[in-house]
C-alpha positions as YAML, in Angstrom:
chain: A
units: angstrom
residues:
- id: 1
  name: UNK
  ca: [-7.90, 112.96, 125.29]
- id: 2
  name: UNK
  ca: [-5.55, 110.64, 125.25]
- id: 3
  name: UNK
  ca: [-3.95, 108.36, 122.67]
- id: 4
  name: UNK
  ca: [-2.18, 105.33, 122.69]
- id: 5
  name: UNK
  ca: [-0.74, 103.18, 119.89]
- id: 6
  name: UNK
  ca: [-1.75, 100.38, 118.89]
- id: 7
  name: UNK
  ca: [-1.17, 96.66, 120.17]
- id: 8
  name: UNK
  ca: [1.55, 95.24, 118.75]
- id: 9
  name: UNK
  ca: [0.69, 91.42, 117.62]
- id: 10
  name: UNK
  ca: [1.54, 88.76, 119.98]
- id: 11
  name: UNK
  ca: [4.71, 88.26, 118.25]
- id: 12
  name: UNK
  ca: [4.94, 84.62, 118.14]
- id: 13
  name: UNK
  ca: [3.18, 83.72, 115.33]
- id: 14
  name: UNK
  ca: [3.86, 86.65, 113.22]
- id: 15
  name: UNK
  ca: [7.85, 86.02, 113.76]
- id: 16
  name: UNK
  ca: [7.53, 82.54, 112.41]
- id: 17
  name: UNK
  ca: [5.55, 83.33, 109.99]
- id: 18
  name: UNK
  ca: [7.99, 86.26, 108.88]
- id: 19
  name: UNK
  ca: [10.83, 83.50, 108.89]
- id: 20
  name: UNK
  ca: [8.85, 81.27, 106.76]
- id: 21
  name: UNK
  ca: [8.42, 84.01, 104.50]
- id: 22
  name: UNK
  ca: [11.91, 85.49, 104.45]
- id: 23
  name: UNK
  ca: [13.55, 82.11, 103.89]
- id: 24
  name: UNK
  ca: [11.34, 81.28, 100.82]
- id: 25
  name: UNK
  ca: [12.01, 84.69, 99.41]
- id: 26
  name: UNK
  ca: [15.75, 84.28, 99.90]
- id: 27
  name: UNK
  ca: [15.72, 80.64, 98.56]
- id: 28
  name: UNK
  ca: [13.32, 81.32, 95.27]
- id: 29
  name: UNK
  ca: [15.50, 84.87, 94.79]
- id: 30
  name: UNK
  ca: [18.75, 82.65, 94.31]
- id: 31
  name: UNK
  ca: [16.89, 80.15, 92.56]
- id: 32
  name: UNK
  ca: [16.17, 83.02, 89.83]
- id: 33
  name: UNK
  ca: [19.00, 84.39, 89.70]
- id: 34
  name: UNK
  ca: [21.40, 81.09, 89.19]
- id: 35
  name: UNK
  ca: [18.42, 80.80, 85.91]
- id: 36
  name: UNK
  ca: [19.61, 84.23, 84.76]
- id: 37
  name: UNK
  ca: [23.12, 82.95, 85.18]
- id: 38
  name: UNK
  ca: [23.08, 79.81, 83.66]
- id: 39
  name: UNK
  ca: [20.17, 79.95, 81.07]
- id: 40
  name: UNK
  ca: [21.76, 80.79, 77.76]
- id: 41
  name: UNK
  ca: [19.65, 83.45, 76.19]
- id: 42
  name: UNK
  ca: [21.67, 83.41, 72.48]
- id: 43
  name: UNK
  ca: [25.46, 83.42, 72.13]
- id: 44
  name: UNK
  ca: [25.18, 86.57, 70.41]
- id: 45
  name: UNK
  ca: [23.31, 88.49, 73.37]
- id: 46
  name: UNK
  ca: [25.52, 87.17, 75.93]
- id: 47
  name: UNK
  ca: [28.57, 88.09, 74.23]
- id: 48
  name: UNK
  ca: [26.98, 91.75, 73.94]
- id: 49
  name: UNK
  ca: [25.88, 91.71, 77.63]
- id: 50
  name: UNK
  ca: [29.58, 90.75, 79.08]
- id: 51
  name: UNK
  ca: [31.35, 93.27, 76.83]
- id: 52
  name: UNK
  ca: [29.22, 96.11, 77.79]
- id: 53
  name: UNK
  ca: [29.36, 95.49, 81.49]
- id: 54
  name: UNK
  ca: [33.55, 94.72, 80.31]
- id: 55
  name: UNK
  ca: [33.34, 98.35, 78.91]
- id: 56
  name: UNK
  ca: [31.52, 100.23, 81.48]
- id: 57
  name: UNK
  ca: [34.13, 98.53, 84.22]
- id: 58
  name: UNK
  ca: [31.58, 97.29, 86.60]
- id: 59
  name: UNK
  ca: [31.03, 93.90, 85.76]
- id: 60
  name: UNK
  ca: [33.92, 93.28, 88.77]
- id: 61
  name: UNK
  ca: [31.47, 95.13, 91.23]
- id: 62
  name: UNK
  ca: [28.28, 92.81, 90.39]
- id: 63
  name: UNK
  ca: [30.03, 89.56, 90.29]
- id: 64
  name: UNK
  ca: [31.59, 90.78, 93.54]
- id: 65
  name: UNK
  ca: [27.96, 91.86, 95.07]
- id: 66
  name: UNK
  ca: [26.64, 88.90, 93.46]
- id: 67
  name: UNK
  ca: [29.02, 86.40, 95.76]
- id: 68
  name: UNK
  ca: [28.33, 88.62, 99.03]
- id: 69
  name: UNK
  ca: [24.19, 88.08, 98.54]
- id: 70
  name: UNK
  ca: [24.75, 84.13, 97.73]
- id: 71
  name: UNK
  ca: [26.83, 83.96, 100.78]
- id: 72
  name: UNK
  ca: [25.11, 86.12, 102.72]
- id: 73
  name: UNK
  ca: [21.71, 84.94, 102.06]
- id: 74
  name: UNK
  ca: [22.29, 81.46, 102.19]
- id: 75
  name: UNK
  ca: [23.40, 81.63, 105.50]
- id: 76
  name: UNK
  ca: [21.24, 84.00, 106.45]
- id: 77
  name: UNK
  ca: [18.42, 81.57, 105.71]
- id: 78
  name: UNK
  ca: [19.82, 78.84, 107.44]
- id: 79
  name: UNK
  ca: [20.52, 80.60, 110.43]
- id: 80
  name: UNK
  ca: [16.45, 80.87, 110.25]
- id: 81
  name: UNK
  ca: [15.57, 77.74, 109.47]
- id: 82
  name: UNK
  ca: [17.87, 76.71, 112.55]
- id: 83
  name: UNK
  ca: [15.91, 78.98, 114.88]
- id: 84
  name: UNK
  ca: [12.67, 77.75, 113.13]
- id: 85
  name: UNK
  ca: [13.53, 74.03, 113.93]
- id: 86
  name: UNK
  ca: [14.90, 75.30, 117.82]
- id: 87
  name: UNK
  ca: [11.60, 77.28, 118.31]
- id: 88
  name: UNK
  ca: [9.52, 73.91, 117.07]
- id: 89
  name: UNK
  ca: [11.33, 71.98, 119.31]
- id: 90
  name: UNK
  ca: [10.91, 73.83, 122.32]
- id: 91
  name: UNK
  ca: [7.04, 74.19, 121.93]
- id: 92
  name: UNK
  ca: [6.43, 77.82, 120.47]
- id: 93
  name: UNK
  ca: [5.21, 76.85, 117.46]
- id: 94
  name: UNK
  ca: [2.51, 74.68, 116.87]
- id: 95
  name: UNK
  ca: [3.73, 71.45, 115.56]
- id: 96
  name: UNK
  ca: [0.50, 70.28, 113.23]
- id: 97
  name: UNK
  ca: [-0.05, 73.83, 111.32]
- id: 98
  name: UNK
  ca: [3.09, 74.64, 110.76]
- id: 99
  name: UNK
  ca: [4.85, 70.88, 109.98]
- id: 100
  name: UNK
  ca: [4.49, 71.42, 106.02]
- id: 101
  name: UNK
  ca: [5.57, 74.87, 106.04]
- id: 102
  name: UNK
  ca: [8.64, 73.85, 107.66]
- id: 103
  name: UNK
  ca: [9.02, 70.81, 105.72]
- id: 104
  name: UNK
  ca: [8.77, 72.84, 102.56]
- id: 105
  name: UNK
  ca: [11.06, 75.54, 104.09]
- id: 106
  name: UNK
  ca: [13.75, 73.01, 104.82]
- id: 107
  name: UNK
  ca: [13.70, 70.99, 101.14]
- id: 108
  name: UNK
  ca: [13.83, 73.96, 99.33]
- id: 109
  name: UNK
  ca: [17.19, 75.21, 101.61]
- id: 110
  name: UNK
  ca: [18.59, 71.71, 101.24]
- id: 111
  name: UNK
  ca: [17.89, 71.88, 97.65]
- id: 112
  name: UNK
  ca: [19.71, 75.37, 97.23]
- id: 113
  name: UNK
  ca: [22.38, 74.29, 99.36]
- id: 114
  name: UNK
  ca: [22.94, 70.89, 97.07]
- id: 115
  name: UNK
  ca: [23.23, 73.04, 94.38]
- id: 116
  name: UNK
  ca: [25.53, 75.16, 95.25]
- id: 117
  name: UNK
  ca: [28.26, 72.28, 96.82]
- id: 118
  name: UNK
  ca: [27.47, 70.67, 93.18]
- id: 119
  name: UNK
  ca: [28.81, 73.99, 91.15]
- id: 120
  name: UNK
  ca: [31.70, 74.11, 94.04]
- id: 121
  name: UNK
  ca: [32.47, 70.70, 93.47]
- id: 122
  name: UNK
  ca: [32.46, 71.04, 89.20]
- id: 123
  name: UNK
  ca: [34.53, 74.67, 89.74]
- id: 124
  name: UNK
  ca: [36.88, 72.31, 91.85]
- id: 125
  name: UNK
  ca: [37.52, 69.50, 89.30]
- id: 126
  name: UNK
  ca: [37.46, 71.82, 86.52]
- id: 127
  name: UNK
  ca: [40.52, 73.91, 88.47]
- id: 128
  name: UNK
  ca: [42.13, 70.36, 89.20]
- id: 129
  name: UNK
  ca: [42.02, 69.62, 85.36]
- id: 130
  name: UNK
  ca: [44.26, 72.65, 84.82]
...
């Protein structure tokens, strides 16, 4: 008696599919989080927040792990988005099904990626204003 494993899917589909997937996680995770950041809960509670994570000493390690994900995952995304628009391109992927999710795909990266040259830009003027 002999077994065998199971067919693996085709792969083509699935993969884009997967990209889609991965780069709207990515996108809507750092969407989140810059809310956490930037939505002020109350004065009070922030102040409380900062000082304990002051006090416990890691407040360096998770704004330092917190600049390695945007990086990392911005790019990350993009580099799948690239391959997303190569593999269109090229034929894999069929162009009529998958147009939108691309389309939506790419605005939301764009969007992220606006954002975060506007807070460069605003850190830069407010380090030029001494």
């Amino acid at each position: 008696m002999s077994t065998s494993a199971p067919a693996a899917p085709s792969g083509k589909d699935s993969t884009l599919m997967e990209d889609s997937a991965v780069i709207r996680a990515i996108t809507l995770v750092n969407f989140v989080l810059l809310a956490f950041l930037i939505w002020p809960v109350s004065p009070a509670t922030d102040k409380r927040l900062l000082d304990a994570l002051r006090r416990s000493g890691v407040i360096d390690l998770f704004f330092g792990v917190l600049q390695l994900w945007v990086v990392g995952s911005t790019l990350l995304a993009t580099v799948l988005l690239i391959r997303r628009i190569v593999k269109r391109s090229r034929g894999v992927e069929h162009l009529h099904a998958t147009r939108t999710g691309l389309m939506v795909d790419a605005g939301l990266l764009l969007a992220w990626w606006l954002i975060l040259l506007g807070f460069c830009m605003y850190g830069f003027m407010l380090g030029m204003a001494g």
